[in-house]
C-alpha positions as CSV (number, residue, x, y, z in Angstrom):
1,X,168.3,79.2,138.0
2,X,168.3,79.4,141.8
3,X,166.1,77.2,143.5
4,X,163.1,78.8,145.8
5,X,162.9,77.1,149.1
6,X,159.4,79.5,150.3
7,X,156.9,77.0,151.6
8,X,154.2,79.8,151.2
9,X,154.2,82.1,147.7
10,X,151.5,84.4,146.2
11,X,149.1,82.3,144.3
12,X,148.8,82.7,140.5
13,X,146.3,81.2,138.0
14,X,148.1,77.9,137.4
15,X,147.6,77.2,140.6
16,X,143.3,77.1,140.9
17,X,143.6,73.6,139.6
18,X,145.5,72.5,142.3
19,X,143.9,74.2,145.5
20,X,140.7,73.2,144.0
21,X,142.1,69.5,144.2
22,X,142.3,70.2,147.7
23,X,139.4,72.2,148.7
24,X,136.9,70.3,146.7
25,X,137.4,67.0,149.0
26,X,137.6,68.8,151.6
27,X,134.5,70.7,151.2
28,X,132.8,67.6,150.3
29,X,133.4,65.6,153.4
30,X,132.7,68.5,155.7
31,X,129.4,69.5,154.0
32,X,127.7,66.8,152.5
33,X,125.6,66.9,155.4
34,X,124.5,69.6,154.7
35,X,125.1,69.8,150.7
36,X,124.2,66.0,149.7
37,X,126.1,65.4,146.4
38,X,123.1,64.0,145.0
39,X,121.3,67.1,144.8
40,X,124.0,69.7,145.6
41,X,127.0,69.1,144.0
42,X,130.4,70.9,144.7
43,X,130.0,73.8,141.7
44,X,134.0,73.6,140.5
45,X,133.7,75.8,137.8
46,X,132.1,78.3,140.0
47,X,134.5,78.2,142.3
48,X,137.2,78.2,140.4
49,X,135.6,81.5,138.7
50,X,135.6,82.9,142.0
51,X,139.4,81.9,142.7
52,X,140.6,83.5,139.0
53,X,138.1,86.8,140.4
54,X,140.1,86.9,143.7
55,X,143.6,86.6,142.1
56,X,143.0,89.7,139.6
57,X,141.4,92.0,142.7
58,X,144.3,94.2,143.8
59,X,143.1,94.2,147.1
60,X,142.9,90.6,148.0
61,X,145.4,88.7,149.0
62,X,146.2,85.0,148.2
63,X,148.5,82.4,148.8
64,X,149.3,78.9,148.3
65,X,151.9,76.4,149.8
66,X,153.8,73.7,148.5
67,X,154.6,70.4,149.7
68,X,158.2,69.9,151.0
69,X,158.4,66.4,151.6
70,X,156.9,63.5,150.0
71,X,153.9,61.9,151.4
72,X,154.0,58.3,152.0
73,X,151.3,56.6,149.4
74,X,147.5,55.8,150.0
75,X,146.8,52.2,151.2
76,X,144.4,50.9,148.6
């Protein structure tokens, strides 16, 4: 098995779980002034539909990285 170095890669299906990981933070803290949690929370199974949708459309275009080096831990 040779060993893929690509930092960026087409996306597949495994990988929804992850990004969402990401993105659903993310989205969070940038929107929950507009979006308050308490009435508006992030919809993860829609936008997970919405990522699967994406990767089967021929004409769209995802990707996804990948970490190359370890990140030092979160203080706690």
């Amino acid at each position: 098995m040779v060993a893929d170095d690509r930092v960026l890669r087409a996306m597949r299906p495994v990988d929804v779980a992850a990004v969402l990981g990401v993105q659903e933070p993310a989205a969070v803290a940038g929107l929950s002034d507009v979006f308050p949690q308490h009435l508006h929370p992030f919809p993860r199974e829609v936008i997970a539909d919405r990522w699967r949708a994406e990767l089967r459309d021929p004409a769209v275009d995802c990707s996804s990285s990948r970490r190359t080096t370890k990140w030092p831990a979160s203080p706690r």
